[in-house]
Kinemage of the C-alpha trace (Angstrom):
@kinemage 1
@onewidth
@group {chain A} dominant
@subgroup {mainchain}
@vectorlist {calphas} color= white
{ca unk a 1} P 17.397 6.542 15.405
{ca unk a 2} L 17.815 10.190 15.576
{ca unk a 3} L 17.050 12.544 17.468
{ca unk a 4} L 14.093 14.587 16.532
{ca unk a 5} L 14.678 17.852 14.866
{ca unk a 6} L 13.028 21.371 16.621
{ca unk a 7} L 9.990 21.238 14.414
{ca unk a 8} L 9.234 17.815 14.711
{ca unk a 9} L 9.141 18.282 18.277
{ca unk a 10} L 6.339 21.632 17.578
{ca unk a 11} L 4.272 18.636 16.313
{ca unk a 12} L 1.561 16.762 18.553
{ca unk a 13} L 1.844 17.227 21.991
{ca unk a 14} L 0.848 13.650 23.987
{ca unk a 15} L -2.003 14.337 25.950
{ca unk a 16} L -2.301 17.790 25.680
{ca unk a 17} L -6.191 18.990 26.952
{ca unk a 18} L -7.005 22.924 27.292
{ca unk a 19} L -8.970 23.868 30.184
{ca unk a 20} L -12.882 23.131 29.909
{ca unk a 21} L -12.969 26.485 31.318
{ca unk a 22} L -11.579 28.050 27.917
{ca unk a 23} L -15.446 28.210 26.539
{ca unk a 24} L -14.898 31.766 24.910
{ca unk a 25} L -11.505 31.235 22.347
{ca unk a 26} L -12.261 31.451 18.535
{ca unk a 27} L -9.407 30.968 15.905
{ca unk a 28} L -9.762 31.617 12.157
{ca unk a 29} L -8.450 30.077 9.233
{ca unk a 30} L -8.627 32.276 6.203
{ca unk a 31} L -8.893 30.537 2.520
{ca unk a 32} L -9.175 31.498 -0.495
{ca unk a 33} L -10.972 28.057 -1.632
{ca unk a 34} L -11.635 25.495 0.581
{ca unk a 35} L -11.399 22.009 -2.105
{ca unk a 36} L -13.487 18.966 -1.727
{ca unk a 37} L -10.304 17.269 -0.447
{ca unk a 38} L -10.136 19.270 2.768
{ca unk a 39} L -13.838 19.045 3.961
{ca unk a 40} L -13.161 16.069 6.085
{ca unk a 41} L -9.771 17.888 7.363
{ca unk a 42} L -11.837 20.870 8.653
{ca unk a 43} L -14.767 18.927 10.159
{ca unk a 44} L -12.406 16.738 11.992
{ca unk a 45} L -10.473 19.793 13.363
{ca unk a 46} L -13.939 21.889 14.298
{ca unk a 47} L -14.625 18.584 16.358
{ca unk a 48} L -11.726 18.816 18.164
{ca unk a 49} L -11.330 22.222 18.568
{ca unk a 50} L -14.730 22.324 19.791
{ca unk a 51} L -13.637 19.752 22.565
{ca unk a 52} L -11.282 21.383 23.814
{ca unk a 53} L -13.369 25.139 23.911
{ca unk a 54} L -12.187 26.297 20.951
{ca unk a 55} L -14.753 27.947 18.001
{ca unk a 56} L -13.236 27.568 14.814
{ca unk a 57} L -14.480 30.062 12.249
{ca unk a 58} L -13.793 29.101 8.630
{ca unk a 59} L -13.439 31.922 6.009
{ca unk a 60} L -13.966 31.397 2.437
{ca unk a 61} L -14.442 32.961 -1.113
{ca unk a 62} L -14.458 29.566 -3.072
{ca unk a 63} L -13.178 30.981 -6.382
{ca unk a 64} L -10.193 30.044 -8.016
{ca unk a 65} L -7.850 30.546 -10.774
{ca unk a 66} L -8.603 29.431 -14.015
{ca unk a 67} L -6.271 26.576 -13.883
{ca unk a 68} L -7.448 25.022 -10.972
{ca unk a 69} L -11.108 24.790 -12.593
{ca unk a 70} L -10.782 20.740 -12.321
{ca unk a 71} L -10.851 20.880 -8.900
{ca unk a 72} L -14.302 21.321 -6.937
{ca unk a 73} L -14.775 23.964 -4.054
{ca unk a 74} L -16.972 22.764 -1.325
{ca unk a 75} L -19.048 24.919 1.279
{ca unk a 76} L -19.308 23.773 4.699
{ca unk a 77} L -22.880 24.231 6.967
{ca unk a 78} L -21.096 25.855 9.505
{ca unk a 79} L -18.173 28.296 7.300
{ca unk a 80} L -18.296 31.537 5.892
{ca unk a 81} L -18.124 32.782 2.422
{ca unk a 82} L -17.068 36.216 1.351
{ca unk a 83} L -16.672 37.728 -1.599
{ca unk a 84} L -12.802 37.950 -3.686
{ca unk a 85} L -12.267 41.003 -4.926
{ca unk a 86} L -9.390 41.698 -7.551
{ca unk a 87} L -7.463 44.083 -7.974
{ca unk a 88} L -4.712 45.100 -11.193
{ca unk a 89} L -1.820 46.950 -9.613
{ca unk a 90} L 0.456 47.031 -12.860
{ca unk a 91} L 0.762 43.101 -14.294
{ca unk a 92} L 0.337 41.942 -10.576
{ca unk a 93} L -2.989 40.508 -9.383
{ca unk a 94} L -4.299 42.005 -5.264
{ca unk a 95} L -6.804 39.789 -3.703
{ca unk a 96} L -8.999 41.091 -0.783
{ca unk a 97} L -11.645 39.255 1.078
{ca unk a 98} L -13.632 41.475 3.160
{ca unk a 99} L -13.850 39.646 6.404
{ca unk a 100} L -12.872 41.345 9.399
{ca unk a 101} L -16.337 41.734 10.873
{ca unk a 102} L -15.804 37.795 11.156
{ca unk a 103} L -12.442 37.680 12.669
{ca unk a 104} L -13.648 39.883 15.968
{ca unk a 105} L -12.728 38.351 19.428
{ca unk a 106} L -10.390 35.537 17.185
{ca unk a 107} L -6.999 35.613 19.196
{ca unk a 108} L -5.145 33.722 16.435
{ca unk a 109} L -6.026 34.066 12.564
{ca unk a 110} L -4.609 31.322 10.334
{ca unk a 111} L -4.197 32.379 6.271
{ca unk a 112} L -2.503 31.591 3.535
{ca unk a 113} L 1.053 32.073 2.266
{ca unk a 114} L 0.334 34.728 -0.279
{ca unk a 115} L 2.155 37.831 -1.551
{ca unk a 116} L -1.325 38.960 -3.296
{ca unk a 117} L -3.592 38.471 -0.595
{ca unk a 118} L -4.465 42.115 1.084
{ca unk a 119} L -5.317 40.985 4.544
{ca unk a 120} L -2.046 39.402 5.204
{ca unk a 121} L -0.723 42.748 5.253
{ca unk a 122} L -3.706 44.530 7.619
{ca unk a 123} L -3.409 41.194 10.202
{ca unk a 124} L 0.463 41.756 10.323
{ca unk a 125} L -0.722 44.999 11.214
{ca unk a 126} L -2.550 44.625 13.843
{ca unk a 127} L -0.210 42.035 15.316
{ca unk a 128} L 2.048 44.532 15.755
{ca unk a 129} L -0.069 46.005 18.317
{ca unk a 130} L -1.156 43.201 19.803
{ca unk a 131} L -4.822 42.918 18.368
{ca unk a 132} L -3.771 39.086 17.665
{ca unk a 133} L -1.533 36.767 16.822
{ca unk a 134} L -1.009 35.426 12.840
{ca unk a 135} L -0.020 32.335 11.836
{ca unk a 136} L 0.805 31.001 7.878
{ca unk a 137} L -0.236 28.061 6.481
{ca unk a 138} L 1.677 27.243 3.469
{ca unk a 139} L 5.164 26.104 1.104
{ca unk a 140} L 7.572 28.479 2.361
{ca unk a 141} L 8.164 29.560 -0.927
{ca unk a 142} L 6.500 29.273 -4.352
{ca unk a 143} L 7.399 25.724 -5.667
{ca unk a 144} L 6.653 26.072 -9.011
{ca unk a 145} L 9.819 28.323 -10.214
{ca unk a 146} L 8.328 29.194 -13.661
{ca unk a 147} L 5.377 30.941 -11.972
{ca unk a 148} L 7.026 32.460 -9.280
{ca unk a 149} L 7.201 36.376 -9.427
{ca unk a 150} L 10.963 37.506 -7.990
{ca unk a 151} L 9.211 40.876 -6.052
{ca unk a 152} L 6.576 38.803 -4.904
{ca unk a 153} L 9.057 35.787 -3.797
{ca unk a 154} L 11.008 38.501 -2.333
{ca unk a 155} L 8.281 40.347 0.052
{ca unk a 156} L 6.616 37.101 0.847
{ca unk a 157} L 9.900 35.893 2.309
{ca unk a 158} L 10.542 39.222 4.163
{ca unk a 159} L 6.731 39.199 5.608
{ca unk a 160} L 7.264 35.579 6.473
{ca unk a 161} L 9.466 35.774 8.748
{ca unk a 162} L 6.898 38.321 11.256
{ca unk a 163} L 4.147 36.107 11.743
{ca unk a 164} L 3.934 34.475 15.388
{ca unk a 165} L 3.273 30.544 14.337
{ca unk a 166} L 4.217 28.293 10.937
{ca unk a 167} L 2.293 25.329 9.616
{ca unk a 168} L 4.420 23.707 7.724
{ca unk a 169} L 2.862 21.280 5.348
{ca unk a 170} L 5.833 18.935 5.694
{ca unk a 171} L 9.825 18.605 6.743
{ca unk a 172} L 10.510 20.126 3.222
{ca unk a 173} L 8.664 23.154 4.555
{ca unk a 174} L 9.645 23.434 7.571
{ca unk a 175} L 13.283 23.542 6.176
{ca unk a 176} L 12.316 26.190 3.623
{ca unk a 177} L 10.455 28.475 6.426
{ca unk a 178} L 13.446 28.256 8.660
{ca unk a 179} L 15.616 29.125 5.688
{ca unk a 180} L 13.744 32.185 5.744
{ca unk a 181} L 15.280 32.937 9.449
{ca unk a 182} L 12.181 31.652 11.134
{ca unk a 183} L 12.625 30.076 14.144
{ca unk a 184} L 12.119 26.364 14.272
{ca unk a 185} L 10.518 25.807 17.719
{ca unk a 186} L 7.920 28.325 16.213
{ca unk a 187} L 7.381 25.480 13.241
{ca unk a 188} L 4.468 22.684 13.722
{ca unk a 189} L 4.982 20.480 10.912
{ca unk a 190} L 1.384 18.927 9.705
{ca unk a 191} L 2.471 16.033 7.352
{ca unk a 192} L -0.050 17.577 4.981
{ca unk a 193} L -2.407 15.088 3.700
{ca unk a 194} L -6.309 13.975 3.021
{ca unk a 195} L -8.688 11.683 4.032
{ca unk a 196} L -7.593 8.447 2.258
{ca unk a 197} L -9.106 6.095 4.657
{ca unk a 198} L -12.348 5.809 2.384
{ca unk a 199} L -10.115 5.318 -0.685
{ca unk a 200} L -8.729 2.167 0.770
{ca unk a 201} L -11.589 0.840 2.055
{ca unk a 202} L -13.582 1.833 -1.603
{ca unk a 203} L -10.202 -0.205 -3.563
{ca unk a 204} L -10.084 -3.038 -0.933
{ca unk a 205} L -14.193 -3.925 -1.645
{ca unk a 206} L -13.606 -4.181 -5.464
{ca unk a 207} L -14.754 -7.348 -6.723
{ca unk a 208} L -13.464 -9.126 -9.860
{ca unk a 209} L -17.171 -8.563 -10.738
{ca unk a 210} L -16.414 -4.741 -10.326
{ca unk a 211} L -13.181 -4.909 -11.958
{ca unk a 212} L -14.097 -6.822 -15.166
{ca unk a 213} L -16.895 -4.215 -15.677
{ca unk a 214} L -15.281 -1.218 -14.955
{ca unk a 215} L -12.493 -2.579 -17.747
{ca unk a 216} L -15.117 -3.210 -20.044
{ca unk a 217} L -16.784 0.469 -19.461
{ca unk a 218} L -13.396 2.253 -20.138
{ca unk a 219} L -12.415 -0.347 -23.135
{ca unk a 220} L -9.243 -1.990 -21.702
{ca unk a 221} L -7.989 -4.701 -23.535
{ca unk a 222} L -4.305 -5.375 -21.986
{ca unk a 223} L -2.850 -6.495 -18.969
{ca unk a 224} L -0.435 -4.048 -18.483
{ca unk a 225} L -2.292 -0.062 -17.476
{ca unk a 226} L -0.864 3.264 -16.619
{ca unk a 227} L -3.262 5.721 -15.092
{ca unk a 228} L -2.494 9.788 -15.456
{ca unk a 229} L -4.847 11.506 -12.888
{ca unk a 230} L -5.401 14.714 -12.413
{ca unk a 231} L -5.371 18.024 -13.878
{ca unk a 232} L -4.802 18.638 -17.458
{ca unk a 233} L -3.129 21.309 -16.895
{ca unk a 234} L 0.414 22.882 -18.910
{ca unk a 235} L 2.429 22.504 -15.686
{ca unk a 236} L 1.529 18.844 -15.530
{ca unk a 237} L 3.531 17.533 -18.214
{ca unk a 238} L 1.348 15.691 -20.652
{ca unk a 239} L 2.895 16.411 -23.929
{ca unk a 240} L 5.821 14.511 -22.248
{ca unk a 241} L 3.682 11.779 -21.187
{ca unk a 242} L 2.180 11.337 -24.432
{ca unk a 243} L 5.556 10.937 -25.815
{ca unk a 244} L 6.631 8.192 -23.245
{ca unk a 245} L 3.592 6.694 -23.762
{ca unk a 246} L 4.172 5.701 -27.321
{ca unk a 247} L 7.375 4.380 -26.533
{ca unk a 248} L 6.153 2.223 -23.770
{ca unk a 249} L 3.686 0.370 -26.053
{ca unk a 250} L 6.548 -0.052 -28.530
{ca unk a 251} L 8.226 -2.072 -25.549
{ca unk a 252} L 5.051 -3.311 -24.523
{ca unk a 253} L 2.409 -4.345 -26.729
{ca unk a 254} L -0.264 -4.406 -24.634
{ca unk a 255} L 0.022 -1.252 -22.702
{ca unk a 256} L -2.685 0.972 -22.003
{ca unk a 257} L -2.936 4.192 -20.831
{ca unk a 258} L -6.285 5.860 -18.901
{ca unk a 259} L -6.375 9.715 -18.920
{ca unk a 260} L -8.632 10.387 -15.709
{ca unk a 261} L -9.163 14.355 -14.850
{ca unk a 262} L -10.035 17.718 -16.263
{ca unk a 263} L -9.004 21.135 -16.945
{ca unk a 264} L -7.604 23.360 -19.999
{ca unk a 265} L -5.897 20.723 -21.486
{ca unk a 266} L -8.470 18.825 -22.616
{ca unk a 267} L -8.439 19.431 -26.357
{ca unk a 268} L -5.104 17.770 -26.416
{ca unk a 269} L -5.992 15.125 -24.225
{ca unk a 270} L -8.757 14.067 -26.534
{ca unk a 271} L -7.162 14.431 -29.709
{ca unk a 272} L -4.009 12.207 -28.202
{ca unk a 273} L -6.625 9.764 -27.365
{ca unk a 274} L -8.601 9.748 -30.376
{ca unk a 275} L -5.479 8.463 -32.566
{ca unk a 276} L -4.558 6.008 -30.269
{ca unk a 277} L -7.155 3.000 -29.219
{ca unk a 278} L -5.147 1.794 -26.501
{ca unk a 279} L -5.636 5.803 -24.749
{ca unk a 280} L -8.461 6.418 -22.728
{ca unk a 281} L -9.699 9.442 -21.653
{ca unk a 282} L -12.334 9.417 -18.820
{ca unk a 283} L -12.786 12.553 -17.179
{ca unk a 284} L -12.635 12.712 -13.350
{ca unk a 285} L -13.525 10.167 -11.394
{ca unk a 286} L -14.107 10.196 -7.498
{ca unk a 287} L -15.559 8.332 -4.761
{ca unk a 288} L -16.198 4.619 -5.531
{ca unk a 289} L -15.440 5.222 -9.652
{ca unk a 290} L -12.187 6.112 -8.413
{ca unk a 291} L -11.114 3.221 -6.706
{ca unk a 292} L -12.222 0.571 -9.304
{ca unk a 293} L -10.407 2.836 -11.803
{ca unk a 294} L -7.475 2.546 -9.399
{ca unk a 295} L -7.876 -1.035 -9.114
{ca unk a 296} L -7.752 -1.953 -12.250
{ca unk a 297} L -4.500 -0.276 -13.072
{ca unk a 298} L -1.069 -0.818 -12.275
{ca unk a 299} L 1.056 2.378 -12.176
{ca unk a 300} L 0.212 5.478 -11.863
{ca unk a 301} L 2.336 7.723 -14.192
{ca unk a 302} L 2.378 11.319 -12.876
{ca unk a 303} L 5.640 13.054 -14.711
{ca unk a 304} L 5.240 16.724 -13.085
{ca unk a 305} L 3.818 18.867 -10.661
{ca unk a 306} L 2.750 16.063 -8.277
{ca unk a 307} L 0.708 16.687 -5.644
{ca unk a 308} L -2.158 15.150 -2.666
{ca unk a 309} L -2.144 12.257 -6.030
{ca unk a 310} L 0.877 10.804 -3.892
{ca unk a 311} L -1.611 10.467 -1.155
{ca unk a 312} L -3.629 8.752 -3.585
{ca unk a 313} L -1.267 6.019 -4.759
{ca unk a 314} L -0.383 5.537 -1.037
{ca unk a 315} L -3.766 4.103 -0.287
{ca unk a 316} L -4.652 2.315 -3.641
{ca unk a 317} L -1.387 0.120 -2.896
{ca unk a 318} L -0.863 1.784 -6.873
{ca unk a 319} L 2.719 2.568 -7.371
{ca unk a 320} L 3.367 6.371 -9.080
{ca unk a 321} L 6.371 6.891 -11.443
{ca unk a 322} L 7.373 10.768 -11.353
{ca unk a 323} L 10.318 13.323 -12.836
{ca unk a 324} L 13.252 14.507 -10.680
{ca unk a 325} L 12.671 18.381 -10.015
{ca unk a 326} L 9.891 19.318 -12.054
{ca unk a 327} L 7.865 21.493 -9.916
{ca unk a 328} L 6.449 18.762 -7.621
{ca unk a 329} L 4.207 20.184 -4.704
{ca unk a 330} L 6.043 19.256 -1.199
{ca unk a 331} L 4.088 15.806 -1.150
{ca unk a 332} L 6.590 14.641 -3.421
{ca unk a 333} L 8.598 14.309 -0.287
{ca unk a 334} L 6.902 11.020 1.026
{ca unk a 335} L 8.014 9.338 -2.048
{ca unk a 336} L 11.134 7.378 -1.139
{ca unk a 337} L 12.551 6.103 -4.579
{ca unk a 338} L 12.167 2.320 -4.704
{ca unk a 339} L 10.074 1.869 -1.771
{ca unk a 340} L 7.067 3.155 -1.730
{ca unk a 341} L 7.559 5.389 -6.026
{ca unk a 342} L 9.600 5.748 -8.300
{ca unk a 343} L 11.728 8.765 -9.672
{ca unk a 344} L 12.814 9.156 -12.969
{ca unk a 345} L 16.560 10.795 -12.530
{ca unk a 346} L 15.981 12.554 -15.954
{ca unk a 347} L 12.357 13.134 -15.736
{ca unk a 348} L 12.058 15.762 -18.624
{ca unk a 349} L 13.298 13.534 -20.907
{ca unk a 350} L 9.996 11.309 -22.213
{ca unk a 351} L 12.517 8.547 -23.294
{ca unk a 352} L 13.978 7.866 -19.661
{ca unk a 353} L 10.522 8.376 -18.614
{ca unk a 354} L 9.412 5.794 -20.961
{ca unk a 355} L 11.957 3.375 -20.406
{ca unk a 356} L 11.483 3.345 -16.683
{ca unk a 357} L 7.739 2.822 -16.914
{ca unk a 358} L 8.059 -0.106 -19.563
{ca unk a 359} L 10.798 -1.932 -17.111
{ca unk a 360} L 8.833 -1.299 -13.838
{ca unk a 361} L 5.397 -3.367 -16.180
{ca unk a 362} L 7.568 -5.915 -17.083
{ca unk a 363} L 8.875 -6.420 -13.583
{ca unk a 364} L 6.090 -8.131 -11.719
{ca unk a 365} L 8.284 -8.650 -8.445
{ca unk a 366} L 9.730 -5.007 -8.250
{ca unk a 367} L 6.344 -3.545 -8.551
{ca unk a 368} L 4.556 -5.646 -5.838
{ca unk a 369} L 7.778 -4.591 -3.782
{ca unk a 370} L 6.546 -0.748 -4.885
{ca unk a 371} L 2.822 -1.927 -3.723
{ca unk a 372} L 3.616 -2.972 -0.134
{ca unk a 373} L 5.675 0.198 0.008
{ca unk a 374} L 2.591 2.257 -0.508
{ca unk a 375} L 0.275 0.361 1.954
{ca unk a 376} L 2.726 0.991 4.914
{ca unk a 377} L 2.780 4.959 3.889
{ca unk a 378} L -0.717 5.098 3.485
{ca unk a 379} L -0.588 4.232 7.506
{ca unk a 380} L 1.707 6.701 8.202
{ca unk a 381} L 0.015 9.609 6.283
{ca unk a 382} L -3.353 9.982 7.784
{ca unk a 383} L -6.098 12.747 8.148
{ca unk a 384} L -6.092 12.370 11.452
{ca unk a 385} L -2.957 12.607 12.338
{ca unk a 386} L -2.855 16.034 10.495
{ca unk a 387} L -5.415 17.335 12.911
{ca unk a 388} L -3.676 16.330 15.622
{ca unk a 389} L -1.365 18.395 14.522
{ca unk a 390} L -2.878 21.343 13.300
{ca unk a 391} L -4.606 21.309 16.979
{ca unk a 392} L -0.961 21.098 18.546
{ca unk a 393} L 0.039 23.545 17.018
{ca unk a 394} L -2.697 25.940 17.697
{ca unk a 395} L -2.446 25.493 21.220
{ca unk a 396} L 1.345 26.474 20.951
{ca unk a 397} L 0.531 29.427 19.128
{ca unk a 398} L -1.986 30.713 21.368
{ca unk a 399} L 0.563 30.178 24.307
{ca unk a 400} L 3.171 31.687 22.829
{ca unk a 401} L 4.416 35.045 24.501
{ca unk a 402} L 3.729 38.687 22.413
């Protein structure tokens, strides 16, 4: 095996304990939404935290872009929520979150990879001084290239590089961030991930009761289903899924295709639906509806822009068939092709697309191949072992010398 690289070694430190006597630390993490996904992330990590005489103080605005409207913002008992306020400097968009009054006495203040986001700039500051230490949580770089602003890329990579601790969300990352001339020992990769551990339990407990109703609820006929979830969203590709679609129920009569999420897509989504019987669309599903929606698919066809959805397929034991290089977030990295997903070479193209998805439904032993792949990743990408991360990595911030 080899050896471990510098950031994999920032990662969890075995048996690591701060002093009980450390009763007064606090350490921030700044957001600008904190997503239903990541409440269980952040309780965990106050828990521990707390443990080891740490305060973790949580700062908020919960408001997002217009495209991320599918997903739901989620305010913790215990966090903080301040207002966003935006400002037009030319066609660029400023954020500031007035929050400083919280961040007193915090020796380390944890916030986003952003170009736009205002306080960045005033912590950097007043690192430089030795107020506190900064940390970024983030990509490394903007990962979808058709958004990405070239003066923005630009300064964020330049600012990047002065912070005192990374948190990578993967190896990916960490590669990108020490690209940037970072230093690696300075990188604590997280193996960025969310609670899936109800998921698996919610799709083992389906029953074939469960299963035959939730089929007859969404109005599946065949044996053979292809679940798209997530946002309906431009960037996500569904024109080119619709296409692919069509051609996989040329090839295989009794294909089906559910259209689980939200967002600004919609009209399209409903009108594809509407002229096809064997198209679905259901709206988003969570919690227990999710798994027997997962359960009673197959494969779950994501072409672009996948995301924490990896995580999802991962614990459902459900295959996902994605694009090559079409602006996949960095979980696209856990996919290994044949093992635990599949990757279209020539993703863009719907017909490729198509044609891979209509072989891997008529290939009953590849796909329960794909299945056991995904089981034995879902054990390897846990919640938990993020925290212990993230708490690693804190610790190795904190200690690290001005």
């Amino acid at each position: 095996m080899a050896a471990p690289s510098q950031s994999e070694r920032a990662g969890p430190r075995a048996g690591w304990c701060r002093s009980p006597s450390a009763t007064e630390a606090r350490v921030a993490i700044v957001q600008q939404a904190v997503f239903h996904y990541r409440e269980r992330f952040f309780e965990l990590l106050r828990e521990r935290l707390e443990a080891d005489g740490i305060e973790l103080v949580l700062v908020h605005s919960n408001e997002t872009a217009s495209q991320d409207v599918w997903e739901s913002v989620v305010e913790l008992p215990w966090s903080h929520r301040v207002p966003l306020r935006r400002f037009r400097v030319g066609r660029r968009e400023l954020l500031w979150q007035p929050c400083r009054h919280l961040l007193r006495d915090c020796d380390l203040v944890i916030v986003e990879q952003g170009s736009r986001h205002l306080l960045n700039y005033l912590l950097l500051a007043e690192q430089l001084v030795g107020r506190r230490k900064v940390a970024l949580w983030g990509h490394g770089r903007n990962l979808k290239v058709d958004e990405a602003s070239r003066v923005g890329e630009a300064l964020k990579a330049r600012w990047s590089r002065r912070v005192r601790w990374w948190f990578a969300y993967n190896d990916r990352t960490a590669e990108i961030v020490a690209g940037l001339g970072f230093p690696e020992q300075r990188i604590t990769v997280l193996n960025n991930t969310i609670d899936t551990r109800e998921l698996r339990d919610d799709v083992a407990a389906v029953s074939a009761g469960d299963l035959e109703r939730t089929r007859r609820e969404v109005g599946l006929r065949g044996d053979h289903v292809g679940l798209y979830m997530g946002g309906w969203a431009p960037a996500k590709g569904l024109e080119d899924l619709f296409a692919a679609s069509d051609l996989v129920r040329a090839e295989v009569p009794d294909f089906e295709l559910v259209l689980a999420g939200a967002g600004p897509e919609e009209p399209k989504v409903r009108a594809f639906a509407a002229r096809r019987p064997w198209v679905h669309a259901v709206g988003t599903r969570r919690g227990a509806d999710k798994a027997r929606l997962l359960a009673a698919v197959e494969l779950l066809l994501v072409p672009a822009a996948v995301g924490l959805v990896v995580l999802d397929s991962f614990a459902a034991g459900v295959p996902i068939v994605v694009g090559a290089g079409r602006g996949h977030g960095p979980e696209e990295a856990y996919l290994e092709h044949g093992t635990n997903g599949w990757i279209v070479e020539d993703g863009a193209d719907p017909v490729e697309y198509g044609r891979a998805v209509a072989a891997l439904l008529r290939d009953d032993a590849r796909r329960a191949e794909l299945r056991e792949g995904c089981l034995r990743s879902a054990e390897r990408y846990t919640v938990e072992d993020m925290v212990d991360r993230f708490v690693a990595g804190i610790a190795r911030a904190r200690d690290e010398a001005q």
